[in-house]
N, C-alpha and C positions, 0 to 999 in steps of 0.2 A: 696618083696621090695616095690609094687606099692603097697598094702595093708599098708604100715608099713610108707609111705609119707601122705597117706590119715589120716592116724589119726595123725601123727605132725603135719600138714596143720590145724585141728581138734581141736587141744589143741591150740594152737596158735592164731586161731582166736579167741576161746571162751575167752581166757587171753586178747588180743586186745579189745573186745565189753565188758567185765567187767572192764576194765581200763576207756574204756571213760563211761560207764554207770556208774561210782561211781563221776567218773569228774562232769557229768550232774546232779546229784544229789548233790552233791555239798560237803555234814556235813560241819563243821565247819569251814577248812578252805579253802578261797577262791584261785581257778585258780590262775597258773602266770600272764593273762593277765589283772586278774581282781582284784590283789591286786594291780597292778599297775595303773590303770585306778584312777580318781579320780572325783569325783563331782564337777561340775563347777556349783557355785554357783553367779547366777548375782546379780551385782553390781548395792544395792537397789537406785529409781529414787531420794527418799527423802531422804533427807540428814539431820538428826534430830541432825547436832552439828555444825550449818553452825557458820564459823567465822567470820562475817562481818553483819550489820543489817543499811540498809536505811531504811527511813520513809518517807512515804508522806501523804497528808490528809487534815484537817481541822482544826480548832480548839482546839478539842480536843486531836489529837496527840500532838498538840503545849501546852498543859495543861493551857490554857488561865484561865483564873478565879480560877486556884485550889490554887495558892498561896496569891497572893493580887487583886485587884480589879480593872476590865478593861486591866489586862495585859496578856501578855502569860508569862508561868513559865518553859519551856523547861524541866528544871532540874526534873521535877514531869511527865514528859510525860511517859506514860504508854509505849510506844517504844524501847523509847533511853533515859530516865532519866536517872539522878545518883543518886537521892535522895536515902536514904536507907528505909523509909519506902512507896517508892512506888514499890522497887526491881523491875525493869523495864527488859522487856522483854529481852533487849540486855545486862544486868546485870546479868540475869539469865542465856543465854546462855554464856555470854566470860568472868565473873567477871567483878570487877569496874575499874581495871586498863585497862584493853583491850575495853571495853565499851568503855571509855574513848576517846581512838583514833581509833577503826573499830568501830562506829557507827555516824550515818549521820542522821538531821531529817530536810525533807525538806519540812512538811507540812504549810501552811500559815494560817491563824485567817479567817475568811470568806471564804476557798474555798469551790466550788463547784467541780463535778467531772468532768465538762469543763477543769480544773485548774491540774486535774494532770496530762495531759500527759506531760505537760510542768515542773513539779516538778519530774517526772519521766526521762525527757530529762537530768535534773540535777540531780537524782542520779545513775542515769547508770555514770557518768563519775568517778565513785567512783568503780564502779565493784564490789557492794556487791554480798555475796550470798545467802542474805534474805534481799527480800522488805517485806514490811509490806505496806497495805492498809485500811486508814481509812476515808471515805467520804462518802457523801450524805443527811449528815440532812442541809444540809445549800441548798439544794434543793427543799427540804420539805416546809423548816421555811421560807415562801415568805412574802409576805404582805396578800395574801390570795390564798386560794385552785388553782385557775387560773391561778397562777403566777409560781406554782411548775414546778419543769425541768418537761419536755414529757419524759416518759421510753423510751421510742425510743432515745431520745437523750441524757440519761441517759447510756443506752446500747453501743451507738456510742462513748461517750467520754473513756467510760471504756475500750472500745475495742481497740483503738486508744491506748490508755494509756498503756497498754498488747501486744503492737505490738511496739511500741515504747522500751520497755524494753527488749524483743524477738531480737528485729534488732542487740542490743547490745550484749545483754547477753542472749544466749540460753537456756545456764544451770543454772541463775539463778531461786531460787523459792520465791516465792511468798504466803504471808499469807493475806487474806483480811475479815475483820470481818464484821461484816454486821452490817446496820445501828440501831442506838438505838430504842425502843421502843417510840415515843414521845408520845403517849398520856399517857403510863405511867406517866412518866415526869411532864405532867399534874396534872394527879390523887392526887399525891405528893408534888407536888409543891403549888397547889391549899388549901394546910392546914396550909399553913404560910400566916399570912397577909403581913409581909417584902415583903416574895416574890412575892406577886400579885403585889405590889407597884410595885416592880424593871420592871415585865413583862411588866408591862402599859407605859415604856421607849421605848418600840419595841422589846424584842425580843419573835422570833417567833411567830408571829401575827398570822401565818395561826392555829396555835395550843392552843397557850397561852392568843388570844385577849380574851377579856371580859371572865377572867376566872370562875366566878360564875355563867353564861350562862346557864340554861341545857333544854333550850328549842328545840321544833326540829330542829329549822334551825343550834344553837352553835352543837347538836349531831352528824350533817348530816354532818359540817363540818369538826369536827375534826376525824370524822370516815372516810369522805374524804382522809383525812392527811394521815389517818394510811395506807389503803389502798394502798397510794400512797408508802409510807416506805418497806409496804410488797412487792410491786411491784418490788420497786429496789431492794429488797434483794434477789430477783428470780433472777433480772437479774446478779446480783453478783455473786451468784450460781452457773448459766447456763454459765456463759462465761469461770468461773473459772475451771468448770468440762473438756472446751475443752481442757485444758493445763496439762498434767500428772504433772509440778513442780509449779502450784498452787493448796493450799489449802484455802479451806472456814471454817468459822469456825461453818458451821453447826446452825447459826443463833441464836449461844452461847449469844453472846452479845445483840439481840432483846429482847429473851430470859430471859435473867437476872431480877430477881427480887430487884433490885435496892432501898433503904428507901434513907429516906431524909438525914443520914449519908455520901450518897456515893454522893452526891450534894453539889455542890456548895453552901457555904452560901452567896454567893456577888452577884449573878443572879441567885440562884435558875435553873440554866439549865446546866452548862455543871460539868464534873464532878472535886467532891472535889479529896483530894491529896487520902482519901481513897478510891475513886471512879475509882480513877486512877490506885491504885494497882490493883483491883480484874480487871478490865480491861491486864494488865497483866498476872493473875492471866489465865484467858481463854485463851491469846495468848500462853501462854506459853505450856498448856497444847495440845492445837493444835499444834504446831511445833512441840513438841517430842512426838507426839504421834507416838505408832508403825505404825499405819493404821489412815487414812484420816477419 
């Protein structure tokens, strides 16, 4: 009888350790507690379908010169236009009827990046959930090299202006492109005689004064300039990286190989209405990108 337990005890266990050794090994299909388990999958930081788009900036956002002469032309801004052949960034992401009323553009003609935390104050009361950031050459563009914002204060106004939107809106994000190439700008603009005329009105002296120059001291300066633009586009970079719901755009827009098409014909510097699409044209592909 004690012989005749010992081998049921025997069979028994061997059936129990082949039961869970087949479990452990798993084939094809999964445990009860493991078909029930499920992946939790977190909930990505960027949001590539935001429904709402403020603006703030310069000039440029405010598409000053791309329509007629001496004005801003909003309707062409690369942001928040509506024009159809600029397809503006907030037309791309919500259509033109939703553009229409979620998008905001509170950039000004002359700002500096002093100027936007205060353009920033005003679009936080909007509660988007995409700013868009456009400034810095009107930091640049002084009367001469000297006069250009200090990066240092370049960094502080930016930072301000990023803490200013933060206090309001946490989970807003944020797209900031970095400032134009100017001495391109130059390069191109410099093969119109019109446009050397208009330059010779003032703008952008530190870049554009005596543009047939090419002696050391015009070389020293507008390479000054440039310097100064790469600088800030570091600092754009570096502040942006602190924030996981701001992106940069990777210095797309420096970048840009831009002809005299995508310029302005009225002052030769800021950009025409097609200058303004392909300016969207980079925002856009920044925001819906999968990855930063």
């Amino acid at each position: 009888m004690r012989k005749r337990n010992h081998v049921v005890a025997a069979v028994v266990a061997t059936v129990v350790m082949g039961s869970a050794g087949c479990e452990a090994v798993g084939g094809d299909s999964p445990g009860p507690s493991e078909s029930r388990a499920r992946p939790v999958r977190p909930t990505p930081v960027w949001d590539r379908s935001p429904e709402s788009v403020a603006a703030v900036g310069d000039s440029i956002t405010r598409g000053f010169d791309a329509c007629g002469v001496l004005s801003d032309c909003p309707e062409a801004s690369w942001a928040t236009g509506s024009r159809e052949d600029v397809d503006s960034l907030a037309v791309r992401l919500l259509g033109p009827a939703r553009a229409a009323e979620r998008s905001w553009n509170y950039a000004a003609t002359g700002a500096r990046m002093a100027d936007v935390p205060g353009q920033m104050a005003g679009a936080v009361t909007r509660s988007p959930e995409l700013v868009t950031v456009m400034a810095g050459a009107n930091d640049a563009c002084r009367d001469s090299p000297s006069d250009m914002t200090p990066v240092a204060d370049f960094r502080a106004s930016f930072e301000d202006a990023m803490h200013t939107l933060r206090r309001s809106l946490p989970k807003a994000q944020v797209y900031v492109a970095s400032v134009p190439d100017l001495k391109r700008l130059w390069s191109q603009g410099r093969t119109s005689l019109l446009g050397k005329q208009v330059w010779k009105l003032g703008i952008c002296p530190s870049m554009l004064g005596d543009a047939d120059a090419t002696d050391a001291a015009a070389t020293l300066r507008r390479e000054t300039v440039r310097k100064r633009v790469e600088d800030y586009n570091r600092v754009l970079r570096e502040v942006c990286a602190k924030d996981e719901r701001c992106r940069f755009d990777g210095g797309a827009v420096y970048a840009y190989r831009f002809g005299t098409e995508q310029i302005s014909h009225w002052d030769w510097f800021h950009p025409s209405v097609d200058g303004q699409a392909r300016l969207a044209e980079i925002a856009y592909r920044a925001v819906t990108a999968k990855d930063a």
